[in-house]
PQR file of N, CA, C, O and H, with PARSE charges and radii, in Angstrom:
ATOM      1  N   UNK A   1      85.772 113.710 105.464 -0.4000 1.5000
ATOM      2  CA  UNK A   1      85.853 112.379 106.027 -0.0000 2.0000
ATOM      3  C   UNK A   1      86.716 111.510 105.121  0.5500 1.7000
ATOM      4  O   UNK A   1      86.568 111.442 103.900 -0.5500 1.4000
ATOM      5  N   UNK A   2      87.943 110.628 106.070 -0.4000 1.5000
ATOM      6  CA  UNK A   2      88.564 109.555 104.967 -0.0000 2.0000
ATOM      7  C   UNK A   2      88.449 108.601 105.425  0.5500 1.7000
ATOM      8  O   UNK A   2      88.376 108.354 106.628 -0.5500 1.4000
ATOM      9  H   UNK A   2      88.063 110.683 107.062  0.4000 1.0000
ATOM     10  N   UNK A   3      88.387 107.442 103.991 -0.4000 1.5000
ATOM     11  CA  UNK A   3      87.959 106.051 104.580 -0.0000 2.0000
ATOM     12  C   UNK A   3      88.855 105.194 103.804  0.5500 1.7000
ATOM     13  O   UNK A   3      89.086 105.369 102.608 -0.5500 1.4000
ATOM     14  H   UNK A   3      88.446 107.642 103.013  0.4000 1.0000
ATOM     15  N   UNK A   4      89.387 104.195 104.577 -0.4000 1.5000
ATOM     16  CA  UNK A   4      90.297 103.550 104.216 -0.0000 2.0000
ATOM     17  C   UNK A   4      89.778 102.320 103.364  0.5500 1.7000
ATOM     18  O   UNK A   4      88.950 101.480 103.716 -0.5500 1.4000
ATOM     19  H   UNK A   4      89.199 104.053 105.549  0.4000 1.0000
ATOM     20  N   UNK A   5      90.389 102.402 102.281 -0.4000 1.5000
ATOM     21  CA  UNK A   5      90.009 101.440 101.216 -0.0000 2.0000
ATOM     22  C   UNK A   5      91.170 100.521 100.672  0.5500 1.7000
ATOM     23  O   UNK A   5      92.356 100.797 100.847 -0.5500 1.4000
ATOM     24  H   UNK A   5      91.061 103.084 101.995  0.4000 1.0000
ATOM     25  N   UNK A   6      90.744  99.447 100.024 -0.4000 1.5000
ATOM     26  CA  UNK A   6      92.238  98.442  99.885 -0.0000 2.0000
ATOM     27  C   UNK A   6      91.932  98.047  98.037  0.5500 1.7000
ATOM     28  O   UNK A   6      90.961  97.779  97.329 -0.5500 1.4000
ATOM     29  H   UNK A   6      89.780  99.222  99.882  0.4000 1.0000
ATOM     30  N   UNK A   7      93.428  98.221  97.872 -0.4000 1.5000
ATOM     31  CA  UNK A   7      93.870  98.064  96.440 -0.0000 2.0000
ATOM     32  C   UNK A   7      94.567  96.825  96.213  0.5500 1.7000
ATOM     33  O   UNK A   7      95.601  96.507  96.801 -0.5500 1.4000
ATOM     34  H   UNK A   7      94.217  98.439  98.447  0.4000 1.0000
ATOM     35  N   UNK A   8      93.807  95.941  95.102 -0.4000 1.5000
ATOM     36  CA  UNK A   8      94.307  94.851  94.832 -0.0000 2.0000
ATOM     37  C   UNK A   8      94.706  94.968  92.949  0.5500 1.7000
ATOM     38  O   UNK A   8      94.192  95.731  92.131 -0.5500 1.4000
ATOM     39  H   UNK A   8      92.967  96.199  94.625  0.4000 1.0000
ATOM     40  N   UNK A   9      95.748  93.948  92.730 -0.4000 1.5000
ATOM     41  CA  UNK A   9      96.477  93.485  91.899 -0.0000 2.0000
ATOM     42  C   UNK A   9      95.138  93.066  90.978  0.5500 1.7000
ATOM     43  O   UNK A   9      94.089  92.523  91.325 -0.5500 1.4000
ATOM     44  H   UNK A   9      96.165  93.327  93.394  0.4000 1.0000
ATOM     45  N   UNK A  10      95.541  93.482  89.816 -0.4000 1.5000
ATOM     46  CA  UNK A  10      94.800  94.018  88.743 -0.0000 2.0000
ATOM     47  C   UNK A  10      95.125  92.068  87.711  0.5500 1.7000
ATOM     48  O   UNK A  10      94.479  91.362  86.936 -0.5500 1.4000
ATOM     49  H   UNK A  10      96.393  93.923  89.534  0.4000 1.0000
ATOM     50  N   UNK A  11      96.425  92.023  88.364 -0.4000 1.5000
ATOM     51  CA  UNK A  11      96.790  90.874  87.317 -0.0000 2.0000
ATOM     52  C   UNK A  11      96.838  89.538  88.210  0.5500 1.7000
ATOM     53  O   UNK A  11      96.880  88.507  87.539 -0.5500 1.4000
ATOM     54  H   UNK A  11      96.950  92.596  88.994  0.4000 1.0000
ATOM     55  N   UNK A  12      96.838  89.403  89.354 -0.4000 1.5000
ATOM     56  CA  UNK A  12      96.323  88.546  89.949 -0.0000 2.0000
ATOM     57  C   UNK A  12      95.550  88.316  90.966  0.5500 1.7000
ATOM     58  O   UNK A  12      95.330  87.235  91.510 -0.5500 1.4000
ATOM     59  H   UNK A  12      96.804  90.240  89.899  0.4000 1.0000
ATOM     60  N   UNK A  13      94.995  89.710  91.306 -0.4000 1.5000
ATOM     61  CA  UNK A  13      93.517  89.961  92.005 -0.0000 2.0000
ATOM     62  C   UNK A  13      93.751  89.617  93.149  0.5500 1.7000
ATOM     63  O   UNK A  13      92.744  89.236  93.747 -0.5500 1.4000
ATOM     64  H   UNK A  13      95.173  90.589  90.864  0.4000 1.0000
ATOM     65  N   UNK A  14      95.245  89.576  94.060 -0.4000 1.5000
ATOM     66  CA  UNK A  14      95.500  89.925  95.667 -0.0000 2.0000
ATOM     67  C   UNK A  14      95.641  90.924  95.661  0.5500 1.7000
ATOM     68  O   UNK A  14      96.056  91.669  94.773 -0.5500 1.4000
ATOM     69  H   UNK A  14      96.063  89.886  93.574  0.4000 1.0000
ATOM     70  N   UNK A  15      95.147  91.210  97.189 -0.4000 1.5000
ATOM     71  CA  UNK A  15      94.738  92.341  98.001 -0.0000 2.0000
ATOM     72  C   UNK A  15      95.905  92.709  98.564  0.5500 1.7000
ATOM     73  O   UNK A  15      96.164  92.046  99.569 -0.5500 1.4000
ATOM     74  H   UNK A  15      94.810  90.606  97.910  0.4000 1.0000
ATOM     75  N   UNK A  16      97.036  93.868  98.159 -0.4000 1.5000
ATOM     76  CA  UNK A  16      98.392  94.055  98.622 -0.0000 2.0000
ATOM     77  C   UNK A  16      98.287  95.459  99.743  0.5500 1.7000
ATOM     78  O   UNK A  16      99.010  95.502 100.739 -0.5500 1.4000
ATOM     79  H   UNK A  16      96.826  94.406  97.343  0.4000 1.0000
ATOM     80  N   UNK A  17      97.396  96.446  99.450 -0.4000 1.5000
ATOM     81  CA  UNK A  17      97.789  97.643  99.932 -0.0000 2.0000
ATOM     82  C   UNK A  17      96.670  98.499 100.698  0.5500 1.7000
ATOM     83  O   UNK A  17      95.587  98.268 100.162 -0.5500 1.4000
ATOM     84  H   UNK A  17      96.809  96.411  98.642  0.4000 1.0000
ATOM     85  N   UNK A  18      96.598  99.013 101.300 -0.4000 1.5000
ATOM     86  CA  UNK A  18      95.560  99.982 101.612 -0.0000 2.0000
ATOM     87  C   UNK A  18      96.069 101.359 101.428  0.5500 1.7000
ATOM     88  O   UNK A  18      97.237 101.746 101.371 -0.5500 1.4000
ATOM     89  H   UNK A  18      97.478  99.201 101.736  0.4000 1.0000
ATOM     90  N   UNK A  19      95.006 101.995 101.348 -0.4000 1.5000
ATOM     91  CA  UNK A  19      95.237 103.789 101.544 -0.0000 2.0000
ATOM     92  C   UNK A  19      94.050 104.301 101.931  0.5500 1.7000
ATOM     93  O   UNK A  19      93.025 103.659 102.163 -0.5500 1.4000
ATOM     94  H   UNK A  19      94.057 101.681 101.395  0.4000 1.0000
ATOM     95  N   UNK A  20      94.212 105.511 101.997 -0.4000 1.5000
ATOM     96  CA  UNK A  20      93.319 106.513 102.463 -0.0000 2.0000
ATOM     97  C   UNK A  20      92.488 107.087 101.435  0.5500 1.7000
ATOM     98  O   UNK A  20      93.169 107.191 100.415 -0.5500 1.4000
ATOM     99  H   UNK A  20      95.045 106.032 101.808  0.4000 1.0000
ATOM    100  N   UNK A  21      90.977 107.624 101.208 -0.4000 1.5000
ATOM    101  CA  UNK A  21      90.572 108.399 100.143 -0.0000 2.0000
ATOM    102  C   UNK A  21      89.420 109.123 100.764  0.5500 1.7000
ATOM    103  O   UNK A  21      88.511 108.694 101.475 -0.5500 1.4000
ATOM    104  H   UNK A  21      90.424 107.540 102.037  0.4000 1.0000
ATOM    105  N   UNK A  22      89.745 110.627 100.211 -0.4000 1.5000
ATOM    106  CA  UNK A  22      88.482 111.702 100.839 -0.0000 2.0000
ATOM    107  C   UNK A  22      87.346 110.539 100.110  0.5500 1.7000
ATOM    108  O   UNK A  22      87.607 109.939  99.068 -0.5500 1.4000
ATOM    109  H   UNK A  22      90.484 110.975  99.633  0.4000 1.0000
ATOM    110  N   UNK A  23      86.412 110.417 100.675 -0.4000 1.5000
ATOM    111  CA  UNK A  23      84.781 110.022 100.070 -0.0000 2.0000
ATOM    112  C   UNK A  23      84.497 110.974  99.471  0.5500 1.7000
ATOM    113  O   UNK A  23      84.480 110.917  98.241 -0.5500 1.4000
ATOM    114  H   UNK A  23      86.199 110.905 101.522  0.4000 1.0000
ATOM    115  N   UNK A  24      84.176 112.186 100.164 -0.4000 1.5000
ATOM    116  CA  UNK A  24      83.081 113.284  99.515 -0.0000 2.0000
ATOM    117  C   UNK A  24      83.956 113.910  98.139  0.5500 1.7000
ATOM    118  O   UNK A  24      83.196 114.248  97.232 -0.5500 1.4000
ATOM    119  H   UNK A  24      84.189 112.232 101.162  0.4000 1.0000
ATOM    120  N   UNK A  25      84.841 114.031  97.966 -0.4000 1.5000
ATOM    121  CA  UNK A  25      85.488 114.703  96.908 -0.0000 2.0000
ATOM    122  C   UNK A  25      86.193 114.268  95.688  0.5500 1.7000
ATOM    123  O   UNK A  25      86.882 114.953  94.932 -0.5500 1.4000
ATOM    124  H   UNK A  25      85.458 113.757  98.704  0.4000 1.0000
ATOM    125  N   UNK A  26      85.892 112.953  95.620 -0.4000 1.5000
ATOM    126  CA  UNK A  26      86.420 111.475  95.006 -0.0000 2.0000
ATOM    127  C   UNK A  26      85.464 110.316  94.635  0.5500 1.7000
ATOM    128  O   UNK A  26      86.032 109.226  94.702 -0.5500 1.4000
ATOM    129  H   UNK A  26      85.333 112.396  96.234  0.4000 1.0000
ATOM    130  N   UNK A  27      84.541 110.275  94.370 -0.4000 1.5000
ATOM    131  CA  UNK A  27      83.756 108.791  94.037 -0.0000 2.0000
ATOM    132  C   UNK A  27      84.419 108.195  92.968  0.5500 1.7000
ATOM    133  O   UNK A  27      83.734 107.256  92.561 -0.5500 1.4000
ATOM    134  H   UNK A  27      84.079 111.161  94.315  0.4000 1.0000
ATOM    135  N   UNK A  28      85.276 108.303  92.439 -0.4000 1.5000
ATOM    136  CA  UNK A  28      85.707 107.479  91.635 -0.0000 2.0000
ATOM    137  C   UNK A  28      86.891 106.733  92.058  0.5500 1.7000
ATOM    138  O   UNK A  28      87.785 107.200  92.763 -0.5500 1.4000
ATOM    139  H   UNK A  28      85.833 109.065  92.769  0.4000 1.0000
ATOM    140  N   UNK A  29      86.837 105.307  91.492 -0.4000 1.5000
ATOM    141  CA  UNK A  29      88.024 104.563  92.415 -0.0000 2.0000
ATOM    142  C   UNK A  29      89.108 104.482  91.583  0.5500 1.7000
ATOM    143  O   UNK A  29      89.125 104.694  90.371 -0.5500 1.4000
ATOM    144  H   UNK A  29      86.111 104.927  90.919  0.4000 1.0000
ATOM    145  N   UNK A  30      90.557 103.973  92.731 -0.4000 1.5000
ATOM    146  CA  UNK A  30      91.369 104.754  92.921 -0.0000 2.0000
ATOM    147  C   UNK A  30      92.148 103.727  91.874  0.5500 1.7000
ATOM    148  O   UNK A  30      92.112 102.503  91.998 -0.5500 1.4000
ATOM    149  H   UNK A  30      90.543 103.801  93.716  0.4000 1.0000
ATOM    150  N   UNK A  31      92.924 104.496  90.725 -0.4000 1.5000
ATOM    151  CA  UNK A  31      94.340 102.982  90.325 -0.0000 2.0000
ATOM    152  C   UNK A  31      95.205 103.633  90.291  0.5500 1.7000
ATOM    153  O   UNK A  31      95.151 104.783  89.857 -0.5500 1.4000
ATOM    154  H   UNK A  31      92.953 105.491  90.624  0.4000 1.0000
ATOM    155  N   UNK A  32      96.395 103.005  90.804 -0.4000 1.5000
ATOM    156  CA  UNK A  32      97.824 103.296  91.397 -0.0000 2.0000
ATOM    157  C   UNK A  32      98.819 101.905  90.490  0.5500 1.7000
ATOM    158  O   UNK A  32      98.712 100.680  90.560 -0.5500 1.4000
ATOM    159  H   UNK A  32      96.438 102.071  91.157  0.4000 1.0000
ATOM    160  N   UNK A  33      99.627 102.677  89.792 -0.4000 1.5000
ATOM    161  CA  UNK A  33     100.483 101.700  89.385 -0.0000 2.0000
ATOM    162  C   UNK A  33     101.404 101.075  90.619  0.5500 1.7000
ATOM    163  O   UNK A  33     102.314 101.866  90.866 -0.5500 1.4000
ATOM    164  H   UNK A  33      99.714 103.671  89.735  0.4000 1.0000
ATOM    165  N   UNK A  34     101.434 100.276  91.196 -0.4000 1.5000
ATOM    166  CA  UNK A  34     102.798  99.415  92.375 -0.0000 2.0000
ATOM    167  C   UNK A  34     103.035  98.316  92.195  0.5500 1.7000
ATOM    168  O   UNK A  34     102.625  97.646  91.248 -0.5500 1.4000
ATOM    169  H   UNK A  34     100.695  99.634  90.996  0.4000 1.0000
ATOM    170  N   UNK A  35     103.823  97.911  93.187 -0.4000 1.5000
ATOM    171  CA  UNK A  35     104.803  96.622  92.982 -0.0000 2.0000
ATOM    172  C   UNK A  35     103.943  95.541  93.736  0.5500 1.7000
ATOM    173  O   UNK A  35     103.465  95.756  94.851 -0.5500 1.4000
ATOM    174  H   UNK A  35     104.157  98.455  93.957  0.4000 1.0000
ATOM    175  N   UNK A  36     103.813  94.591  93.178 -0.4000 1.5000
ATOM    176  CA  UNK A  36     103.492  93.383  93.589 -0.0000 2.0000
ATOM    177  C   UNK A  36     103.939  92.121  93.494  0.5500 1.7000
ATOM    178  O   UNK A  36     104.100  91.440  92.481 -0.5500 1.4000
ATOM    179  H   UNK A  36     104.201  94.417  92.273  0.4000 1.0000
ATOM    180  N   UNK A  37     104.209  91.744  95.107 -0.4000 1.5000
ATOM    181  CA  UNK A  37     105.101  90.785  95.828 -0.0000 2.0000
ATOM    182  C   UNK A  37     105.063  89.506  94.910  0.5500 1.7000
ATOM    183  O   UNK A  37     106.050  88.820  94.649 -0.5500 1.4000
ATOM    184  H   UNK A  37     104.078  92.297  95.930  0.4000 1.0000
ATOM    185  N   UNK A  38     103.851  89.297  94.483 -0.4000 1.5000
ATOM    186  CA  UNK A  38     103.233  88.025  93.778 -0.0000 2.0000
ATOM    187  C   UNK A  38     103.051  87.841  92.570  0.5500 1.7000
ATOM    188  O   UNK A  38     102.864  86.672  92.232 -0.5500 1.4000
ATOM    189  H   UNK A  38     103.049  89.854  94.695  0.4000 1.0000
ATOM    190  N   UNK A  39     103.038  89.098  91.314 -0.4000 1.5000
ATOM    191  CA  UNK A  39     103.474  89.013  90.462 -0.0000 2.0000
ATOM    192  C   UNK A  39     105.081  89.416  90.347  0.5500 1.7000
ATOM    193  O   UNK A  39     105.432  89.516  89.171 -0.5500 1.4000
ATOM    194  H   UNK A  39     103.189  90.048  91.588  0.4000 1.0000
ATOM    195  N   UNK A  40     105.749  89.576  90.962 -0.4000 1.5000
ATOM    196  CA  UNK A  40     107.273  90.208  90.686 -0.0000 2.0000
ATOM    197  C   UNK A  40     107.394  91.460  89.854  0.5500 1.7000
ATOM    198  O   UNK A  40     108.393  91.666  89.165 -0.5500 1.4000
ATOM    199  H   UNK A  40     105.464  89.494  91.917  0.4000 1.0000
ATOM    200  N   UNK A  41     106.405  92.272  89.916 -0.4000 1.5000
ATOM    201  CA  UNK A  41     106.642  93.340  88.666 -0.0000 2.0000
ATOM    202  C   UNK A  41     105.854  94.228  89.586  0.5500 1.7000
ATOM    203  O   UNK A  41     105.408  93.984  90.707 -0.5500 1.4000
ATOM    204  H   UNK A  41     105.593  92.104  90.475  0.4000 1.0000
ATOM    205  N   UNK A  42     105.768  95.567  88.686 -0.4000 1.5000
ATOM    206  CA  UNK A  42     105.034  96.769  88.990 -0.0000 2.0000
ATOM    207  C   UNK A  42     103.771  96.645  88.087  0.5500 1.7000
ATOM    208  O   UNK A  42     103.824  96.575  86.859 -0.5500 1.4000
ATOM    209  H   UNK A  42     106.130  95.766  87.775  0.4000 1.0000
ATOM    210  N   UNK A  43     102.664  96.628  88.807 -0.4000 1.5000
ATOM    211  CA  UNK A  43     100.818  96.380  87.920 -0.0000 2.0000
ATOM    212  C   UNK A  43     100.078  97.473  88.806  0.5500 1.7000
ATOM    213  O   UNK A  43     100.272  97.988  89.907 -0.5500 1.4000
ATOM    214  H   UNK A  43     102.621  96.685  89.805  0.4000 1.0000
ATOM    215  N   UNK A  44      99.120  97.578  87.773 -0.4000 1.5000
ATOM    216  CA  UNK A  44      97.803  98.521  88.342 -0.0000 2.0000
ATOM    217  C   UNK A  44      96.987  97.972  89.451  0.5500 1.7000
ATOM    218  O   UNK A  44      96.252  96.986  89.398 -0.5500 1.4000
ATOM    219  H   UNK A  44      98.962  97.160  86.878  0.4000 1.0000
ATOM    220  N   UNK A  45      97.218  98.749  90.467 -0.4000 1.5000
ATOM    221  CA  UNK A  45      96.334  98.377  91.872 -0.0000 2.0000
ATOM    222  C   UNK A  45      94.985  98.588  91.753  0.5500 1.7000
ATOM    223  O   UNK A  45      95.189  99.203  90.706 -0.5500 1.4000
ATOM    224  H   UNK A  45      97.816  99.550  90.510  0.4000 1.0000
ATOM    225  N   UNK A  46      93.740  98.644  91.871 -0.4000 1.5000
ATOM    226  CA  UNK A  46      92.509  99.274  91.734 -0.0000 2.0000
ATOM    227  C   UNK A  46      91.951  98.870  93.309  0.5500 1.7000
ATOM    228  O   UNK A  46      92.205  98.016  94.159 -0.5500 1.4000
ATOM    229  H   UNK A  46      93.574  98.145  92.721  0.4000 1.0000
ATOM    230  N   UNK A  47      91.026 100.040  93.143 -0.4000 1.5000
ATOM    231  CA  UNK A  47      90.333  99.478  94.822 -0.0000 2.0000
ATOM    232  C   UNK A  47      89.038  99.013  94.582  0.5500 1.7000
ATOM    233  O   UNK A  47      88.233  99.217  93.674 -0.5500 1.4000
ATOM    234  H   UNK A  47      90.819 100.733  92.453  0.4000 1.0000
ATOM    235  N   UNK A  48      89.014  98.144  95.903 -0.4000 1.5000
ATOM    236  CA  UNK A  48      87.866  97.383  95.868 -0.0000 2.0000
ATOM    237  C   UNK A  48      87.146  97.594  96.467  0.5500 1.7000
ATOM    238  O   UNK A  48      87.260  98.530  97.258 -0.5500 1.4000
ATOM    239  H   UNK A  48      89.668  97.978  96.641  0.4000 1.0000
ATOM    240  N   UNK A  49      85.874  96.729  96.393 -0.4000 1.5000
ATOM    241  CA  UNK A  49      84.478  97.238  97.200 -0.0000 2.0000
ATOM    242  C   UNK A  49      85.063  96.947  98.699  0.5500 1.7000
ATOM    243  O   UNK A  49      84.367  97.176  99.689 -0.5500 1.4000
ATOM    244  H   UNK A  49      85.781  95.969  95.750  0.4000 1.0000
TER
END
């Protein structure tokens, strides 16, 4: 089963991206280095509740 979860900006805590993540094979959440519109740079995404 995948459930779509959303990754926000680590350095100014908007919500930029979603993705996909198996549940059962993954409990740990997800950080993705990307680009964010609102800081102008590339920062760590983390997902949120």
């Amino acid at each position: 089963m995948r459930n779509k979860v959303i990754l926000a900006c680590t350095k100014c805590n908007r919500r930029n991206y979603t993705s996909m993540k198996n549940k059962q094979s993954s409990p740990d959440r997800i950080e993705v280095k990307k680009y964010c519109k609102y800081c102008n740079e590339h920062t760590i995404h983390r997902e949120t509740k």
